[in-house]
C-alpha positions as CSV (number, residue, x, y, z in Angstrom):
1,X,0.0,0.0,0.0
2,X,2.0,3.2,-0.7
3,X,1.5,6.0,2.0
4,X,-0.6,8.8,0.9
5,X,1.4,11.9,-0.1
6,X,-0.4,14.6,1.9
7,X,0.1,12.5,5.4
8,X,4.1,11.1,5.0
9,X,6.9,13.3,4.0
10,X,10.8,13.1,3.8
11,X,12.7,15.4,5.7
12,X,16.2,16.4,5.7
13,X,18.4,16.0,9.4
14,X,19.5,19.2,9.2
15,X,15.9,20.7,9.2
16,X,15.3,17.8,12.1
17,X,17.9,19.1,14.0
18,X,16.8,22.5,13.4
19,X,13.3,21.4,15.0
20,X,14.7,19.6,17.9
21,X,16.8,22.2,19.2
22,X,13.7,24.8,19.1
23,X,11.9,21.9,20.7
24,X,9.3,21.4,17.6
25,X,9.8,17.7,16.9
26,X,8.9,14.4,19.0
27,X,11.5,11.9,17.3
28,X,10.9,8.4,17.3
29,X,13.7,6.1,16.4
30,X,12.4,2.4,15.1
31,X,15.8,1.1,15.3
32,X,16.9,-2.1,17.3
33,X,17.9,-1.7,21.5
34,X,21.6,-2.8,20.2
35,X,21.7,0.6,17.1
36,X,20.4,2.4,20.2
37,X,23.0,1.6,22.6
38,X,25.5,2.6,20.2
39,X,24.6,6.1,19.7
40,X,21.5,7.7,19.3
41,X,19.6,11.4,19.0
42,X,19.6,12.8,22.2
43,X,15.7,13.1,23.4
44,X,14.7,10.6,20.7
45,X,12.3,8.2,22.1
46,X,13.1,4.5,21.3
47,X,10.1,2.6,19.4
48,X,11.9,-0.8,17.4
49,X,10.2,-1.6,14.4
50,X,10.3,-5.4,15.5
51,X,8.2,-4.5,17.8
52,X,6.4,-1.4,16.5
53,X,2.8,-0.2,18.4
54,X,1.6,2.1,16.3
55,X,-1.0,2.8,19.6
56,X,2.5,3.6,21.2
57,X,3.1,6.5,19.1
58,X,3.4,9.5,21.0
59,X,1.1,12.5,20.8
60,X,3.1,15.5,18.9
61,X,0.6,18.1,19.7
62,X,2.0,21.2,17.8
63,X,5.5,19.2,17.3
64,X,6.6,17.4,14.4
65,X,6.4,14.1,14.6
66,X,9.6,12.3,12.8
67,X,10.3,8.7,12.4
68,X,13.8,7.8,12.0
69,X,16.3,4.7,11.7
70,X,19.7,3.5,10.4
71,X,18.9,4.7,6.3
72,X,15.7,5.7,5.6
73,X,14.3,2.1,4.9
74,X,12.7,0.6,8.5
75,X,11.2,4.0,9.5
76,X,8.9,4.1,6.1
77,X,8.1,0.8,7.0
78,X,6.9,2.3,10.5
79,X,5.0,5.1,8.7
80,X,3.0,1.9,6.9
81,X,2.4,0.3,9.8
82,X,0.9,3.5,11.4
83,X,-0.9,5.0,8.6
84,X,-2.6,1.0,8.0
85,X,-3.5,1.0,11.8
86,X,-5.4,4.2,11.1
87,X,-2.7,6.7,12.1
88,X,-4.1,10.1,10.9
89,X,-1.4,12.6,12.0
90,X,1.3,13.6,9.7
91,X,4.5,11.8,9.7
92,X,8.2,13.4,8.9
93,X,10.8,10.6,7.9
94,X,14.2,12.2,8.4
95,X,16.2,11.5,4.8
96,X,19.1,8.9,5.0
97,X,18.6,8.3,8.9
98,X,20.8,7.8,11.3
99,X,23.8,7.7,8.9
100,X,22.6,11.0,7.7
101,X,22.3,12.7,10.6
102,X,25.5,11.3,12.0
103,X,27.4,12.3,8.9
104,X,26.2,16.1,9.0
105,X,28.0,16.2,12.5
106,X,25.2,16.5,14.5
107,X,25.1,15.4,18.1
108,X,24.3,12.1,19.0
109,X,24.6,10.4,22.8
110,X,26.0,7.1,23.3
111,X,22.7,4.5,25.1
């Protein structure tokens, strides 16, 4: 089922991280409690896609809501699951995950 284009988005990190430090995003990262304890986005809240409740997904009120992982791949599999679940909010995947962000420099804390 492809996502509908008006409700799932692609987002570059820079524009996430510009979000996160004015506090306007509520990042959820789908990767696995091992990519976590590696490194992860400092305030992200930790949601693995192997075990994805898209009932789970926190309310962004005003915020933008972003899904992120490793590359891009897992956390448009996340928007699926929500969106089929009946998800109705709009959903930001940040471009290239984790990779991405890491390889713009931006801050990142180990788990």
């Amino acid at each position: 089922m492809p996502l509908p284009p008006d409700q799932v988005f692609y987002v570059s990190p820079d524009e996430i991280a510009a979000w996160r430090d004015a506090d306007q995003a509520v990042i959820v990262d789908v990767r696995e409690e091992n990519e976590w304890q590696d490194a992860h986005i400092p305030g992200a809240i930790l949601m693995p896609l192997s075990r994805f409740d898209p009932a789970a997904i926190p309310d962004p009120g005003a915020k933008h809501l972003v899904f992120h992982c490793r590359s891009g791949r897992r956390c448009g599999m996340a928007a699926e699951i929500a969106v089929a679940a009946g998800y109705k909010g709009v959903i930001k995947r940040m471009e290239g995950g984790f990779l991405a962000w890491s390889a713009l420099g931006h801050d990142q804390e180990p788990g």
